[in-house]
C-alpha positions in Angstrom: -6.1 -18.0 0.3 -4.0 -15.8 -1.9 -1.7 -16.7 -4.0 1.6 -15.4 -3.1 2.5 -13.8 -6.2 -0.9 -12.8 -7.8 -1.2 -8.8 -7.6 -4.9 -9.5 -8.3 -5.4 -11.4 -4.8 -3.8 -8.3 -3.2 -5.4 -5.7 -4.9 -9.1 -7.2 -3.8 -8.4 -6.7 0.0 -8.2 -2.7 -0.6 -11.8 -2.6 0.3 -11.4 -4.8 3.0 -8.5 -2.9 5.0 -10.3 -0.5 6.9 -12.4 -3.0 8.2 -9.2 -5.4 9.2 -9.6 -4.3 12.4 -6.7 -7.0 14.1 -5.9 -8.9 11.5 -4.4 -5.7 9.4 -1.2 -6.9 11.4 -1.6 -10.1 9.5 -1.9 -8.0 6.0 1.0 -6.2 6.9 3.1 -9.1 7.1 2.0 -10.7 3.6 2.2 -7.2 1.6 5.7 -7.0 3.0 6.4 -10.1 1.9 4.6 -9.9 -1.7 6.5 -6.1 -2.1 9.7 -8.5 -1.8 8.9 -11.2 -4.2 7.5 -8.9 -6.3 9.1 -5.0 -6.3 7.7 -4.3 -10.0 4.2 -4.0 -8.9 2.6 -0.9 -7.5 -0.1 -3.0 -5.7 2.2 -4.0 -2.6 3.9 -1.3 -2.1 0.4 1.0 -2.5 -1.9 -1.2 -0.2 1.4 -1.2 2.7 0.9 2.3 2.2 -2.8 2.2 3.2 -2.9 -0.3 5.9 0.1 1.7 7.5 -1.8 5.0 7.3 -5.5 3.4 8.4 -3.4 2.3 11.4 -2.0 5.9 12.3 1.2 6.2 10.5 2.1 9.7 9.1 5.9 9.2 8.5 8.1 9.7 5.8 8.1 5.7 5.2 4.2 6.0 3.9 5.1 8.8 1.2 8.5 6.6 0.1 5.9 3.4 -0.6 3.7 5.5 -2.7 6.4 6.9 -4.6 7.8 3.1 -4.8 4.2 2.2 -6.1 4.3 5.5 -9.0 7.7 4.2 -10.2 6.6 1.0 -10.5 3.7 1.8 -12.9 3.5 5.6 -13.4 0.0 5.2 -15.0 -1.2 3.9 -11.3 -3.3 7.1 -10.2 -4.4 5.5 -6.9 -0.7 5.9 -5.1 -0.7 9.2 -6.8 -3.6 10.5 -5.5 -3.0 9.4 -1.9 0.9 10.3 -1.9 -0.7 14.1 -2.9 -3.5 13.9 0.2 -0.6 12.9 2.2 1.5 15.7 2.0 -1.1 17.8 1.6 -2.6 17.1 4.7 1.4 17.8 6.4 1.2 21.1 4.5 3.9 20.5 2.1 
């Protein structure tokens, strides 16, 4: 299990989110959770980011988590890098 305040235990199940599959739902509950407990660190509101985007979601909530994610730790180049694909891809 993870423990419920550990960013490390979160940030391990990025490669694991595509293949989810169902239980993404279940992910999405805990990063919720973790982004509460835990606002300072970019790794929840980053990987919410991700699983909402692997299942479909384009909308302005995505961006807002990666920009949540680059205030939280500026230096973290992964939400950067995704927020830019993101509105790249919705031509902005």
């Amino acid at each position: 299990t993870i423990a419920p305040d550990e960013d490390m235990g979160y940030a391990s199940l990025e490669t694991l989110l595509a293949d989810a599959g169902p239980r993404r739902a279940e992910i999405v509950k805990r990063l919720r959770v973790f982004r509460t407990r835990k606002p300072e660190s970019p790794i929840g509101h980053y990987l919410l980011a991700r699983c909402l985007l692997l299942d479909g979601d384009r909308s302005p909530t995505v961006a807002a988590l990666f920009q949540q994610a680059i205030k939280a730790d500026a230096g973290f180049w992964p939400a950067a890098f995704e927020l830019a694909e993101l509105l790249e891809a919705q031509g902005r």
